[in-house]
C-alpha positions in Angstrom: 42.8 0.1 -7.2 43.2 -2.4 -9.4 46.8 -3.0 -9.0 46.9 -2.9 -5.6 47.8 -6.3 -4.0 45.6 -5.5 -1.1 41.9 -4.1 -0.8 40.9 -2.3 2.3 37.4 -2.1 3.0 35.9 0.0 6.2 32.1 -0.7 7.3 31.2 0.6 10.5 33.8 -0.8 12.8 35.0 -3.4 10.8 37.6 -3.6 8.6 38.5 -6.3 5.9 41.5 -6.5 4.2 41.4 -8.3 1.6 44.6 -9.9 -0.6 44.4 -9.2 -4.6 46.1 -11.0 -6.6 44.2 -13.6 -8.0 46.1 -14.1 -11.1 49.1 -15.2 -9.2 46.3 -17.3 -6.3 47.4 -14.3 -3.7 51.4 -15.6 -3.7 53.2 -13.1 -1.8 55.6 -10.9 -3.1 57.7 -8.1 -2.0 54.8 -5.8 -2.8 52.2 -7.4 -1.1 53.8 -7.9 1.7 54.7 -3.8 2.2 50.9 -3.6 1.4 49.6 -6.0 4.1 51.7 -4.9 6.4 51.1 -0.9 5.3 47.2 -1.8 6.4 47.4 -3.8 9.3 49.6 -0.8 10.5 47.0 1.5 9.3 44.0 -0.3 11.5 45.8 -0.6 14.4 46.0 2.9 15.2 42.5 3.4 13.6 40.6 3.6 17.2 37.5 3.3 15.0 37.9 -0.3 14.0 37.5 -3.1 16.9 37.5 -6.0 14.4 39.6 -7.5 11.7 39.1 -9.4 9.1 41.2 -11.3 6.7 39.8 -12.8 3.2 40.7 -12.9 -0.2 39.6 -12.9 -4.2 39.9 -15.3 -6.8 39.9 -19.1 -6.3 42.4 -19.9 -3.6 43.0 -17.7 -0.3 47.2 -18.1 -0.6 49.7 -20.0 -2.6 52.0 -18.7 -0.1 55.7 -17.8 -1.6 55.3 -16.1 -5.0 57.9 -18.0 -7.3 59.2 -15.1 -9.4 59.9 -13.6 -5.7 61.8 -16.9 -4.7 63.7 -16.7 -8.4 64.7 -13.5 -7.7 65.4 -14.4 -4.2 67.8 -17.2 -4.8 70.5 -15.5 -6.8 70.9 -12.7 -3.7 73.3 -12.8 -1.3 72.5 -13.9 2.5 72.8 -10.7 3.9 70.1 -9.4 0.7 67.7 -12.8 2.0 68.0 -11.8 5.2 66.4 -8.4 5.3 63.9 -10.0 2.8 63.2 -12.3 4.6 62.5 -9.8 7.6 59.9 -8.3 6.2 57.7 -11.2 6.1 58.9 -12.3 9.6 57.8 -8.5 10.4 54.2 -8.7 8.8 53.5 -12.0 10.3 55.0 -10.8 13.9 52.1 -7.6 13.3 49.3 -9.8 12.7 49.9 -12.2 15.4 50.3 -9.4 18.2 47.6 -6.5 16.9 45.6 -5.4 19.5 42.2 -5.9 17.7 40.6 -9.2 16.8 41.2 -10.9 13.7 39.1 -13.1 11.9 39.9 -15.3 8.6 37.6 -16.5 5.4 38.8 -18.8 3.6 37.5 -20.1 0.9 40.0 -21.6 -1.4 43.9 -23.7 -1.4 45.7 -22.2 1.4 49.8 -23.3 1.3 52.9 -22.3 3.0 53.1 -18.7 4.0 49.4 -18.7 3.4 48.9 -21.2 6.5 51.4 -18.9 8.6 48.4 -15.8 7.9 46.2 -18.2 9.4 47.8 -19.1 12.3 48.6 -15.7 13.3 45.1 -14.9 13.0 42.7 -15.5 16.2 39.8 -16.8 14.7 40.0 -18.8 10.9 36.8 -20.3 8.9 36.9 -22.5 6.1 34.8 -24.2 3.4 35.5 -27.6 2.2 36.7 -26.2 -0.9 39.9 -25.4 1.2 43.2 -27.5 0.8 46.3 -26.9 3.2 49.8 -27.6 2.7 53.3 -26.7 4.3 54.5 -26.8 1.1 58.0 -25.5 1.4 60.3 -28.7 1.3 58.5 -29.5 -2.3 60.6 -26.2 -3.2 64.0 -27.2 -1.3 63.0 -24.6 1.6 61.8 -24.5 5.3 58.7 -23.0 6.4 61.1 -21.0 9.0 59.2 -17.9 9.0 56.0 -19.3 10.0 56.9 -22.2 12.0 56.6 -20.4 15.8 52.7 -19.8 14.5 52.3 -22.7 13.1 53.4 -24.7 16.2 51.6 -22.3 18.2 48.5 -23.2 16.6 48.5 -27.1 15.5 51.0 -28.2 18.2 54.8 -29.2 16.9 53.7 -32.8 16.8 51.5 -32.2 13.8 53.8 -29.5 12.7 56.8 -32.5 12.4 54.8 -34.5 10.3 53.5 -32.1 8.0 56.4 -30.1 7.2 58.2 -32.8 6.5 55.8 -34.4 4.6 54.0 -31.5 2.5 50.9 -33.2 2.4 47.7 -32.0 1.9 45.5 -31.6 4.7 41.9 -31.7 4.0 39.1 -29.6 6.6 37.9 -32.2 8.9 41.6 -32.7 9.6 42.5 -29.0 9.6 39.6 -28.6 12.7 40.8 -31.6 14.5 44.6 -30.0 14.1 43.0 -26.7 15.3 44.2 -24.8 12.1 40.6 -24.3 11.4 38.0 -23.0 14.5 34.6 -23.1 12.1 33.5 -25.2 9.4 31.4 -23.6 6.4 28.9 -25.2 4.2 29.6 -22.6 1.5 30.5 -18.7 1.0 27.1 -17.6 1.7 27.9 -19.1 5.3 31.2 -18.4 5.3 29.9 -14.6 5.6 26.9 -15.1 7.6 29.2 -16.7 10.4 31.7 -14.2 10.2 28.7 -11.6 10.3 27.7 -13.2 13.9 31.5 -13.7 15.2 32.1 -9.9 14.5 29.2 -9.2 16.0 30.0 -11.1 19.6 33.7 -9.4 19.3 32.0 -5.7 19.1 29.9 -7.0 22.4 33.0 -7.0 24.1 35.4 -3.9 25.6 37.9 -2.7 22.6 40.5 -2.4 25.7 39.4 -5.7 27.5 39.9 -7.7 24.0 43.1 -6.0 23.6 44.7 -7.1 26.8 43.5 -10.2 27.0 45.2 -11.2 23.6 48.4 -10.1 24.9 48.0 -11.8 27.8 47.0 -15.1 26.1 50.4 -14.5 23.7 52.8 -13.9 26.7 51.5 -16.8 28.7 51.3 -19.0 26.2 53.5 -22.4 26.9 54.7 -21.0 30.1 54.2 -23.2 33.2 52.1 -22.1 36.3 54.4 -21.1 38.5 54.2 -17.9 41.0 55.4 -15.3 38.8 52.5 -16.7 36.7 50.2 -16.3 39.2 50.8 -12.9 40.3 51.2 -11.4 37.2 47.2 -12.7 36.4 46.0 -11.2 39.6 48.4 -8.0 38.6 46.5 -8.2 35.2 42.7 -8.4 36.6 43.4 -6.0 39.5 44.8 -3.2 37.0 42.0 -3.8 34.5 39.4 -3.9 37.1 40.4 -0.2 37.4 40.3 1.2 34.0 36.9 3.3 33.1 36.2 0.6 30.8 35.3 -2.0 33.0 33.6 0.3 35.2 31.3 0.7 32.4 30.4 -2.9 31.6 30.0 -3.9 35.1 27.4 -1.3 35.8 25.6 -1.7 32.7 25.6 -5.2 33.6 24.3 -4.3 36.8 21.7 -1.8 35.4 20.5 -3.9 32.7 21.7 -2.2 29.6 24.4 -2.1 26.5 27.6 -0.7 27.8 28.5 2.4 25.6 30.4 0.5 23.2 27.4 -1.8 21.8 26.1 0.3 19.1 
């Protein structure tokens, strides 16, 4: 285990993967990046787990592009970058669009690639030992990969200045960008609050969660027009159907747990 760039842990219905390579402060690599994806894969068709979560060990939660995997990068060819570079653009793509809901704890320097994890995640909590930097430019690269999610999640306003820039960004302004959803004191709360978000996420339909996370992905940015509008009452008029929500509106009705609160 010890050499594995990822940890997966299973508890209940709950699943934590968790990146591992301190040493390097969990810089991705080819290897890592097989891994990540390797799990997310894994959980996805694990019917068993209804929530996700994301953290890491050692001191920072990403430095985001390992270095000896840029080295080695730069002296390939464009075609040789290209599927390289796929791979990442396919682990992030997996993340952003799994069915279950993902949470993220971090606790440490988050930078580049490491911001793009976040922002494909749904739900992302931080301490104030947390940094955050689109670091790439520093390097004499682009944050390409991870810009749709980036912009997706802090607006491309914020996203011009910053990736430009490479500043730091500090917590308060990571929550006022929207990067960040919850604020922790420490890691004792860190876990405490993800401990009380899993458990409203496992209060909801597995199925119900599932679409409505697509749905939120394929509407986002598009205007209100009427294909819009009939494909949400197309939506709730197919899912009002489905056994599922059968379920939670009688229990609701009945005053009970539907079958899926354990």
């Amino acid at each position: 285990m010890g050499n594995n760039s990822v940890l997966t842990l299973i508890e209940g219905e709950v699943a934590t993967l968790t990146l591992n390579r301190p040493q390097f402060h969990n810089a991705f690599d080819e290897q890592m990046i097989e891994e990540l994806l390797g799990a997310l894969e894994s959980v996805s068709v694990n019917d068993s787990i209804r929530v996700v979560i994301l953290a890491a060990n050692g001191s920072s939660f990403s430095a985001g592009a390992d270095l000896g995997w840029m080295r080695r990068a730069s002296r390939m060819t464009e075609n040789e970058n290209l599927s390289d570079a796929r791979r990442l653009a396919c682990l992030l793509s997996t993340l952003n669009k799994l069915a279950k809901p993902t949470i993220a704890l971090v606790h440490g320097p988050a930078y580049g690639g490491g911001i793009g994890i976040l922002c494909c995640c749904d739900i992302v909590l931080a301490t104030p030992a947390c940094r955050f930097k689109l670091s790439e430019v520093r390097l004499g690269l682009i944050p390409a990969v991870i810009m749709p999610y980036v912009i997706a999640a802090i607006g491309a306003r914020h996203t011009r200045r910053y990736a430009l820039t490479a500043e730091t960004i500090h917590l308060d302004l990571a929550l006022k960008m929207g990067l960040v959803h919850i604020k922790c004191k420490d890691d004792k709360e860190l876990k405490a609050d993800c401990d009380k978000l899993s458990n409203s996420l496992l209060s909801g339909g597995a199925e119900a969660i599932g679409d409505a996370k697509n749905f939120l992905l394929k509407i986002s940015g598009y205007p209100i027009d009427s294909d819009l509008i009939e494909e949400s009452a197309c939506r709730i008029a197919r899912r009002r159907t489905q056994d599922e929500a059968k379920e939670g509106i009688e229990a609701f009705l009945e005053k009970r747990a539907p079958v899926w609160v354990k």
